[in-house]
Structure formats: C-alpha cells, structure tokens
N, C-alpha and C positions, 0 to 999 in steps of 0.2 A: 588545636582550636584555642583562640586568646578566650579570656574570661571577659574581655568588654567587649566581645562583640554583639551584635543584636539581633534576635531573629525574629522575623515574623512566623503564622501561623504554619507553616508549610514545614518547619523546621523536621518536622516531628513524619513527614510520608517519606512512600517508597520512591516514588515517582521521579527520574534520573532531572526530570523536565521543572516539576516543582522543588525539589533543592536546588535547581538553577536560582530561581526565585525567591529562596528562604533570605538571605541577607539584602535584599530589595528595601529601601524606605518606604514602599508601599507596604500597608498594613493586609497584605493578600492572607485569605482566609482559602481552605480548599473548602472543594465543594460538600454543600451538607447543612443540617438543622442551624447551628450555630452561627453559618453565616448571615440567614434567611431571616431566623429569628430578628437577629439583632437587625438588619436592615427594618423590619416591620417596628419595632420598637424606638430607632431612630426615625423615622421613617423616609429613609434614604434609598434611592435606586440605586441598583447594585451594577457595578461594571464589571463583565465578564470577559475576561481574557482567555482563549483557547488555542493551544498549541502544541509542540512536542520538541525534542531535546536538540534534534542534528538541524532544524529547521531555520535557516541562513537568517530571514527574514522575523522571524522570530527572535534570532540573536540581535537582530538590528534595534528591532523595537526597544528591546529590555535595556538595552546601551544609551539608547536617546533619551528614552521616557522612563523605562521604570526602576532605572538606577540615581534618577535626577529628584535631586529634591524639590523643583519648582512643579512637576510632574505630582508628585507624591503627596505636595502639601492638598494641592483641591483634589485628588482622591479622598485621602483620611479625613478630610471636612466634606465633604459633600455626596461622597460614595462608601457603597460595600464592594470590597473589591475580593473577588473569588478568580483561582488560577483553577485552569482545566488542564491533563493532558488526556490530548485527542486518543490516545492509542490507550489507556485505562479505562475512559470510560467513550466511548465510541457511538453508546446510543446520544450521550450529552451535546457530541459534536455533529450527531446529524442531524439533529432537529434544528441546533441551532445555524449549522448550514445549509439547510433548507431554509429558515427565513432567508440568508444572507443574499441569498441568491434568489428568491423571492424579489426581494426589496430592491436589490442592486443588481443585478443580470448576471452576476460572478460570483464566485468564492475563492478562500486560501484562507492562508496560515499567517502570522498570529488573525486567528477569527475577532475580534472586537465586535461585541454585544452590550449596548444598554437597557436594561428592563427594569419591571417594578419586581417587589418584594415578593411577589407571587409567580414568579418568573417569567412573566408575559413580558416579547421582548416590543422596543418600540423605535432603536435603534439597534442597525448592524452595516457592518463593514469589515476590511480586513487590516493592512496595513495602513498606518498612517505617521508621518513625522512628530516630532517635537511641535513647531511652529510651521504654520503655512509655509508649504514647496508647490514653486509652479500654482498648477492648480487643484493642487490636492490641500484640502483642510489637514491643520495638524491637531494634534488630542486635546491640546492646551484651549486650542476656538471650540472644540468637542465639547471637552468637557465642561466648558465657560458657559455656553448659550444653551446644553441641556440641565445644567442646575437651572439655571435661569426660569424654563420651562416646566422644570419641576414644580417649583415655587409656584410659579404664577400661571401655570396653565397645564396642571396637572390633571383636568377631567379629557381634555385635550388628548395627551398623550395616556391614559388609560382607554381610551377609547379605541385610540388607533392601535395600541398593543392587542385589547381584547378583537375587536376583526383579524387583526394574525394569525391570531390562536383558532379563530371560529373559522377562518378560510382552511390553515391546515387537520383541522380536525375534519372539516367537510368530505373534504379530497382523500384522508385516513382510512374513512367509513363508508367510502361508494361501493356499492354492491353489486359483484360481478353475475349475472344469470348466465353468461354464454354458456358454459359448462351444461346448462341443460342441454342443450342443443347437441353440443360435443362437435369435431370438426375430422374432416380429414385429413389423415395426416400427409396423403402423395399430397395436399394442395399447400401443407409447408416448403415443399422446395422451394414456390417459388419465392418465400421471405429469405430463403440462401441466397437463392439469385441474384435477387435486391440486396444485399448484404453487399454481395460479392462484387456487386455492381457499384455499389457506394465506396469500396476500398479503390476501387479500381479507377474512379473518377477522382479521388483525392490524393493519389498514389505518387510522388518525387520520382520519378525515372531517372534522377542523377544520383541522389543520397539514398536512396530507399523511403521509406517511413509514408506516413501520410500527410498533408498539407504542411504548412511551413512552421516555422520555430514558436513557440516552442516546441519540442519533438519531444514526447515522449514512449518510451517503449511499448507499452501496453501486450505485453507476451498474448495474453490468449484472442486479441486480434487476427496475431498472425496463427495461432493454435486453429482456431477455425479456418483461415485459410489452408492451411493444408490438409482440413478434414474433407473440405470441399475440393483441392485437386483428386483426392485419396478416392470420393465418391463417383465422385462430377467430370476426371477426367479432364479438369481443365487447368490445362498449360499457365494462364496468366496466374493463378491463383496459386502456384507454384513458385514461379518466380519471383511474386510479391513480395511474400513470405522470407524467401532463402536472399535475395536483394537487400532487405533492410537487414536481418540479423546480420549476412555479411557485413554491412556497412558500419551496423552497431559497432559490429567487434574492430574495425578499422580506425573508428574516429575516437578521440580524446574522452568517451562516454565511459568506455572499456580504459581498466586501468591499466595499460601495456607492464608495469613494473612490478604492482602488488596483487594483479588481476579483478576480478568481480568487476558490477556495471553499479556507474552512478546513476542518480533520480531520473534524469535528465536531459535532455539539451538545450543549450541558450538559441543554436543554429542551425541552419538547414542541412549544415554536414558532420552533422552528429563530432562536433569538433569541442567545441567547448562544454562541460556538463554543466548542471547544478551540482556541487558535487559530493554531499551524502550520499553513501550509499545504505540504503535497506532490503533488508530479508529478503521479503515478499518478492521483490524486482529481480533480484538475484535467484530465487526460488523458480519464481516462474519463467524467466529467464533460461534456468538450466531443462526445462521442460521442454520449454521452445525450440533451442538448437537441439537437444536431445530425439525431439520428432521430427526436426529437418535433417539430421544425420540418417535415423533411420527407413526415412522415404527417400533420400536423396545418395544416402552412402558415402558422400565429401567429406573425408577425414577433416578438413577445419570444424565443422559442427560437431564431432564429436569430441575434437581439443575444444575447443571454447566451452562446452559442456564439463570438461575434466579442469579448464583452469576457475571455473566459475566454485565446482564443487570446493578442491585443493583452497582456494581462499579463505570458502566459508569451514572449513575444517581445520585451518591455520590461526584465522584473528575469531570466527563468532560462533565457538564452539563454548561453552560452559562446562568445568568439569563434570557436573552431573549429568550432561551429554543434552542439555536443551540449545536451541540456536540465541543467541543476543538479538535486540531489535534494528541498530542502526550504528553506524558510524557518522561521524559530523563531516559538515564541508568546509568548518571553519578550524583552523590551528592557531594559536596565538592572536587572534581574533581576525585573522587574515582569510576570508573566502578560498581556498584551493591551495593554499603556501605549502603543505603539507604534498601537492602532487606535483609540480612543477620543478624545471631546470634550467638552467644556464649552457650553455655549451662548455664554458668553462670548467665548470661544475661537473659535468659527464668526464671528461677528460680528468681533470684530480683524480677520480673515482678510477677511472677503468683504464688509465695511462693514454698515451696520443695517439697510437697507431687504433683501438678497439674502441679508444671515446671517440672517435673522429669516425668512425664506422659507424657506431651505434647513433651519434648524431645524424646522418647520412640518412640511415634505416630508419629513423624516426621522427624524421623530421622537425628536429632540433637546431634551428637558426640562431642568429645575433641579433634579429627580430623578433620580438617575441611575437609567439600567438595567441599569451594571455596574461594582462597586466605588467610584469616587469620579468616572466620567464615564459617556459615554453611547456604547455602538453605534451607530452608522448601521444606520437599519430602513425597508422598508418595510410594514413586516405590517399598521398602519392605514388605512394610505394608501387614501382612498377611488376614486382613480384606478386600482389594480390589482385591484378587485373583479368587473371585467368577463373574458372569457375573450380578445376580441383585443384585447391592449393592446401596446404597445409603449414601449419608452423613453423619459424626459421628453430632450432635447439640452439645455433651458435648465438644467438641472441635472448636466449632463453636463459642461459651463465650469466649473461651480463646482466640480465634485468633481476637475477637474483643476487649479485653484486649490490648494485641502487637498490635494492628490498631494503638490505639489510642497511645501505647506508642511510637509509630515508627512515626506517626506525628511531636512530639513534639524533635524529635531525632537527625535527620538532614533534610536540605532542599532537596528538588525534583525539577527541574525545570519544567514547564508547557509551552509547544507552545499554545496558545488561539488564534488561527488562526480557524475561522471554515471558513471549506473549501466545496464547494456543492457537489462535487461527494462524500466524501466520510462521506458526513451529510449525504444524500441520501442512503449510505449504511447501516448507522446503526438507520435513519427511518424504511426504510424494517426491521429489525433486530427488532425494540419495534411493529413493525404493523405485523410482522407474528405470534412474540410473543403472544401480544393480542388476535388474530386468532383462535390461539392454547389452549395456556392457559386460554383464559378471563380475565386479569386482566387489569381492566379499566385504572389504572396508566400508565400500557403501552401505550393505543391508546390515551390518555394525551399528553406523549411523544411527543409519533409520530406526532401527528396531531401540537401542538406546535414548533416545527421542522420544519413542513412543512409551519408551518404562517411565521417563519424564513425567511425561503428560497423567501417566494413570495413576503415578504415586503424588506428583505435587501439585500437580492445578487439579484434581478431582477432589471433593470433598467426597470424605471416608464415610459418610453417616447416608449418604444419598445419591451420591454417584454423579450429583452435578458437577459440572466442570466452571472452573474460575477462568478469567479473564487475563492475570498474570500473577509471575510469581516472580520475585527479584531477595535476594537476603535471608530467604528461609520462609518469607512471605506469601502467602497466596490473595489474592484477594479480587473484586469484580466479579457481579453472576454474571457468567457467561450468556453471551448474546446468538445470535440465529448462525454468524459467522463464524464464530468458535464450534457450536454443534457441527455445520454442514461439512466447513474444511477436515474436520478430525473422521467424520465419517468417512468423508472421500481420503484421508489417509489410511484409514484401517482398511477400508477397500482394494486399497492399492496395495499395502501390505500381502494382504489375502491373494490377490493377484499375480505378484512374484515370486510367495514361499507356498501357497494352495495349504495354508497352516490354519486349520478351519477356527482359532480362537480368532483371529483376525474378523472372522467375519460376524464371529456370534458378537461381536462386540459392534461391531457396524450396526447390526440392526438394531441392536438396543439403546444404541444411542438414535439410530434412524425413529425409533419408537416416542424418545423423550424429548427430539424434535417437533415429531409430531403434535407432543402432548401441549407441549409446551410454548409453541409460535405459533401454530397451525391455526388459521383463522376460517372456523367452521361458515359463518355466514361469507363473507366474500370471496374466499380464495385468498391463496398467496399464504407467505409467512412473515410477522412482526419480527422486527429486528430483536426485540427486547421479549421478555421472557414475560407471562400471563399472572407470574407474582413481583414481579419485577417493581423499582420504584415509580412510581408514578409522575411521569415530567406531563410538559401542557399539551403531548401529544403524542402516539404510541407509531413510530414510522414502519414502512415498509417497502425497504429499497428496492432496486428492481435493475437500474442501470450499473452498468460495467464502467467502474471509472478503473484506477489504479489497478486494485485489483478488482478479480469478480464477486459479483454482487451476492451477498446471502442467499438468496430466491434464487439467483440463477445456479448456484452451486449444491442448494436443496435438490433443484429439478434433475441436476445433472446425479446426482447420487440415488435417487428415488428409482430414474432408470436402472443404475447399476445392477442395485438390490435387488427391483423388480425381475430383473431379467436371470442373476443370481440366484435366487431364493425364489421365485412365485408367490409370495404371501400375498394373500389376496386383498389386505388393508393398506398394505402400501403399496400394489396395486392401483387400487382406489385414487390413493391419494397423490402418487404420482400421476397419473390419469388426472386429476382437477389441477394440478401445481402446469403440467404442460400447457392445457387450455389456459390460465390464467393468465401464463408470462405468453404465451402466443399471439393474445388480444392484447395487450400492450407494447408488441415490439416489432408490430408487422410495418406501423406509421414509420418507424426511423432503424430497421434491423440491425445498421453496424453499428452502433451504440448498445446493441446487448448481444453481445459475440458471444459469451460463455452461452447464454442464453441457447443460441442457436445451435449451439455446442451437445445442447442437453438435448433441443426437439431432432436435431443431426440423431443422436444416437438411438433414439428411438425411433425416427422415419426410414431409416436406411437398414435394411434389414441385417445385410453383410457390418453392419457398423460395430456388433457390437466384439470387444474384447480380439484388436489386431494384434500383429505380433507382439509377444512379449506385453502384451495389455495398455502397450504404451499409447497408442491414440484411440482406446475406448472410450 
C-alpha cells in the first residue's frame, strides 16, 4: 500500500464489495450514526448506493461514476454518500427495494436511492450512466435537478418521501384474521394445480426454462415440480423440470471446463450467462439435479450434481470449512474474458488432433458466440439428444487440461464473505448429497460447515447467529433467513445421520425464530429480528425470487419439526405460518413455489420424509 494513497470511510470494513469502493473520490461513508448525523447537521440528502462485489453492473457504475471526479465533486458538495452491500445487511436492501419497485415497476443491482436525513426515500432507481444514454437519464442530470429541489422545494419532496414510508408501513401492519377460520388443507391442491398450470403455460419446449431471456434458474421452481409429478402423478410436471435442468447443464450457463452454474442467462438457450457464479444457485442447483436423479435415475443428474459439488469443494471452500459467497463475472475488467476461447487457443492447449475434437464437442467456432471468443456449449451436441445420457470422461481430461490453463490465464475475483443463510444452503446441498449418494466426503463437508456456523457466526453469550463472517470477523444480527435456512440445514443433517444433537438444535433455534420474527398479531414472520435496528419499516417477504423466501422456508421447516417432534407450540405455529402464506399465494401460486413446497408437505400425507429424506 503507497503512503499517498487516499481512502475514504469504507477503508476500515469487512465487506469484499465496500473495499471495492474505499479508494473511490467519493467521500462514501458505510452505513450508520455517523453518516446520518452528519447529513442532518449539513443538512444534505443522502445518496445511497446498494450492491454487492461479483455484480457486472455494479462494476459498470463504479467505473463511469464513482471513480470520476466530475461524479464525485457534486456528491461531496451536495450529498452524504453511504455504500450498502446487499448480502451484509439484507434487511437495508429490501426495504429499499421495495420502494424501487414501488416507484418504478423493477429492481437490480447497483440499487440507487435518494432520501432525506431520516432515511425516507424520495428517489429510487437502479442503474444509470454517467451523462444521458438513449433515454436513460445519467447521475450527473440526477444529481443536478434533485439538489436543485433540495434547495428549493424541499417540503415537496419530504412530503412525497413521507407517503412512502406511510404507504409501506400500511401494507407492513395489515392484519391477517383468516386463520380464525382455518382452511382445508385437500382444497390446497388446487393452488398446486394452478402452480403447475402457470409453469406449464410459460414453459420454452425448446430450451426448457420458463418464458424468454432473461432465463433464470430459479432451482426450487423446478423442486416443486417434481414434488407434484412425485404426488400428482403427472407426466408434464416431470418433464418440465428434468428438460430445463438438462438444458441448464447443455448451454454456456454450466461452466463445461471449471464446472458449477452461472447467475444467469442473457438467452433463450441458456447459451450465453451473466457470468458470476453464486453459492446459493449452485447450492440449490445441486439439490435440484440431485431430486431429478433420484426420481428419474438418469446418471447425467447425478454427474451434474457431482460436478456442481467437486467445484464448490475445489475454489469456494474456506479452510475453516465455511462456503465463500461469489465469484465475479468480470476479470481484468472484461465481462466473461476469464470463460471464453479461441479455437486457436484450445488447440495450443490440447495439441491438433484433441483441440480440434474438443472444439467439435463444444462447439468452438472461428465465430464467436461471445464478444471476441466462444462459450463452451453443449446445446448441438448430437450425443445429448437422447434422454439417458451421461458424461463424455474423454472430454472430461481435456477440460481439466483448460482448468488448469485458464487459472494461470487471467485473474477471477473471489467475495470470501461466508454468509449463514446461504452456507446453510449449500450444507443441505453436501448433506442430501451424502443421503443419496453415500459419499462420506460430503457429510465431511457438511458437518465441517455446520462446526462453522456454531463456532463463528453464533454469538457465544446468547446463541444468536450473525449475518457473516470474513477475517476472523463476525458481524450482522442475523435476519429471518439465516434462522429458517440453518434450521432446515440441521434438519437435514438429522435426517441423514438420525444423530439426535442435529435435531435438538433445530428446534431451538425453531424456538428463537419464533421468539424473535414471529408476528403475534398478523401472522407471518419479519425479516429482521424484534430488537433489531429500526429502519422506516419492519418488512416481511413472502415471494420466492432468487432464492426462497424467509416465510416460505420458516413454513417449510415448521412442518418438518412439527411432524418430527409433535411439540405442540410449533404445532400451533406452523398451523397460522401455513394459513398466512396460503392467503397470499393462492392469487399468483408459481411465484411462491417454495411456498407450496411447504403446504405440499403437509397436505399430502405420503409427502413427508422420501427416500433418503431427500424430497421431504
């Protein structure tokens, strides 16, 4: 490190995403008293920037805008400028993406927020340029015409931030009575139905996946789909399901050389990714094929589940045995340079007679099929047209060949943040594995993961669990998503060794959920914790985006337990958690799949604990 260099306030966190941002000319503050303060004392509105480290678009912004000094100079004059990342603090980024998408019909990443000193926001959006593109305002007209309005029509915009605030605390605080009532649970099938009928009417019969690009994986989509062949008996709901993961692993998503799945698709043939890959995707990913192998028995689903684990056991293991959160999709500031070849290029590597082979097999042209090289793809391949296919091994040499050459090639960056929910997800991922297949090194894994979690993200004095831990660090109270996931990994745990501390531990943490999110007057559970910081509004998600939703991963473990243990309190309480998310998800059901995931395993009576535990 020079001795002239300059850092702003971020210098000093853990956060892989905010020492992105420490040598930035903006004067970025993290979040906290200090910021706030000082905004009220100048009395300047504060621009909030929210986002996370491997995130393309977020690297875009920080390059145009928050490396620039013409950018930098009207922040430090006219603004407080505070950096979030989304994955530390998770409650900050859904409140505030719930405005965003309020205001504007969408969200993403970098989130851009303007509010006042009291954090009511009164602008929101997501990406935006430098100066005006096409028809997108840039930050510079942004930031220009809301000082402006600061200044001179400031009751204006406190007005319209404070209706924000009062619309989402409305919506916060409705009060659910169905639960008196209580409901029948045969008259849930038909929300399966409807589910299954909505996947089915948006369903690509060429690519697999559902409606067109961008495509993204969304694992316990297809997880319900095959709980509902598994119940229901039906054929289409089957094919759904094993069609797209097939496709997955075919198209440029699947990293044919280093293995695991990116974010992503740009296309309808799962050909080009977005190409960070994260945890969670890859977690529930190994879940996915993992239950399509064992309903299905097609040795490709249980390789793709073997090469998905071998990845994450190769680059996003921690010596202390926690998972890391993300790999980037940019290398030398290049979008994908890091995945991409040349024909020429395979051939150096693998000499003419096997580079000219493996270009053949993976359809590696003097065209590229992305920017100025090519994907590895299978999607022509006339050898995966058939339904049992399984892995070529002689191409299996070669892609560990290009492994190793593609290391030494260009850099990758690494977020080594491990973070409890979604360590927790890809525990369950090596502990159903184990299950399934037997392989000891998995439930190694898992179980080494889980010493993780209870020696360094639980606080020693109280048993709560933290948010993340990076450096020796722990830090973030843990939110509704770090309890439910960890539960349903201890669950699972319990599940494939019948090693009853697994389970004592489930409930007690099921116990401190309850204490702790469980919202006695309405139903449901708060994302944030009952002594938690106080933002302008206490949320409580419900929908299944990336991964599954807090609520719906509570309901799903409540059953567990309930059906596990009998305790008659979480009983109860799973009992109002069903009703709650059932009134909410009956209007649109395949937007909350985990959800139905959960009322599946308690309407169906055969449902609970299949083979090897793996689709309970």
């Amino acid at each position: 490190m020079k001795n002239d260099e300059k850092f702003n306030k971020l210098i000093n966190e853990k956060s892989p995403y905010l020492l992105q941002h420490a040598k930035n000319p903006v004067n970025w503050f993290p979040w906290g008293e200090e910021a706030f303060n000082k905004a009220k004392q100048e009395d300047k509105p504060i621009f909030l920037s929210i986002g996370y480290s491997t995130c393309h678009w977020c690297h875009v912004m920080a390059h145009e805008s928050f490396e620039d000094d013409e950018v930098a100079e009207i922040l430090n004059r006219d603004y407080i400028s505070i950096k979030v990342d989304k994955e530390e603090r998770p409650d900050i980024d859904a409140v505030y993406m719930t405005v965003c998408q309020a205001l504007t019909g969408s969200g993403g990443w970098p989130l851009t927020i303007i509010m006042t000193p009291d954090q009511k926001p009164f602008f929101a959006g997501t990406y935006y340029p430098k100066k005006q593109r096409y028809n997108m305002p840039g930050i510079i007209e942004i930031l220009t015409e809301l000082s402006k309005h600061w200044k001179n029509n400031r009751q204006k915009l406190e007005e319209s931030a404070s209706k924000i605030v009062n619309a989402l605390n409305n919506e916060s605080n409705y009060a659910d009575h169905s639960y008196k009532h209580g409901f029948d649970s045969n008259k849930v099938r038909g929300i399966f139905h409807t589910g299954k009928a909505n996947f089915a009417q948006n369903f690509d019969e060429v690519y697999g996946g559902f409606g067109h690009s961008p495509k993204f994986p969304t694992p316990h989509n297809l997880m319900f789909l095959l709980r509902y062949y598994r119940y229901e008996k039906d054929e289409k709901s089957l094919y759904m399901a094993l069609k797209t993961l097939k496709q997955m692993y075919l198209g440029g998503i699947f990293d044919h050389v280093g293995y695991g799945f990116s974010r992503y698709s740009t296309d309808d043939q799962w050909l080009v990714p977005h190409f960070e890959k994260m945890i969670y995707d890859n977690a529930l990913l190994a879940i996915a094929n993992l239950e399509a192998y064992e309903l299905s028995k097609i040795e490709l689903y249980r390789q793709v589940t073997e090469r998905i684990l071998s990845y994450v056991m190769r680059e996003m293991v921690s010596p202390e045995g926690g998972f890391y959160s993300a790999q980037d999709a940019d290398s030398e500031g290049v979008e994908g340079k890091y995945y991409v070849f040349t024909p020429q290029e395979i051939i150096r590597v693998l000499g003419e007679i096997e580079g000219n082979q493996f270009n053949e097999y993976f359809d590696i042209r003097e065209k590229p099929n992305f920017e100025e090289g090519n994907i590895p793809n299978l999607i022509r391949n006339p050898a995966y047209h058939n339904d049992d296919i399984s892995i070529n091994h002689t191409m299996e040499k070669n892609c560990e060949k290009l492994y190793q050459y593609r290391l030494d090639r260009t850099y990758l960056h690494k977020d080594d943040k491990i973070l409890t929910s979604w360590n927790a997800l890809m525990l369950i991922a090596f502990a159903k594995a184990y299950g399934v297949l037997g392989n000891e090194e998995y439930l190694k894994t898992a179980e080494k993961c889980q010493l993780l979690i209870e020696q360094k993200l639980t606080n020693r004095e109280n048993n709560r669990l933290y948010i993340r831990y990076r450096e020796g660090d722990a830090a973030g109270q843990g939110t509704l998503e770090d309890y439910a996931f960890y539960i349903w990994a201890l669950a699972t745990l319990y599940e494939v060794t019948f090693n009853t501390k697994y389970l004592d531990k489930a409930v007690k943490y099921c116990n401190m959920m309850i204490d702790f999110f469980w919202d006695q007057q309405a139903g449901g559970f708060f994302l944030t914790a009952k002594d938690a910081e106080n933002l302008i509004y206490r949320p409580k998600e419900i929908y299944d985006g990336a991964i599954p939703s807090g609520n719906s991963v509570a309901a799903y473990v409540l059953v567990k337990l309930k059906k596990m243990t009998g305790i008659t309190e979480i009983k109860e309480i799973c009992d109002r958690q069903l009703s709650f998310i059932k009134h909410r998800i009956e209007g649109y059901p395949s937007g909350y799949s985990f959800s139905m995931m959960a009322l599946m395993m308690d309407s169906y009576k055969e449902s609970f604990l299949c083979e090897n535990g793996v689709c309970s």
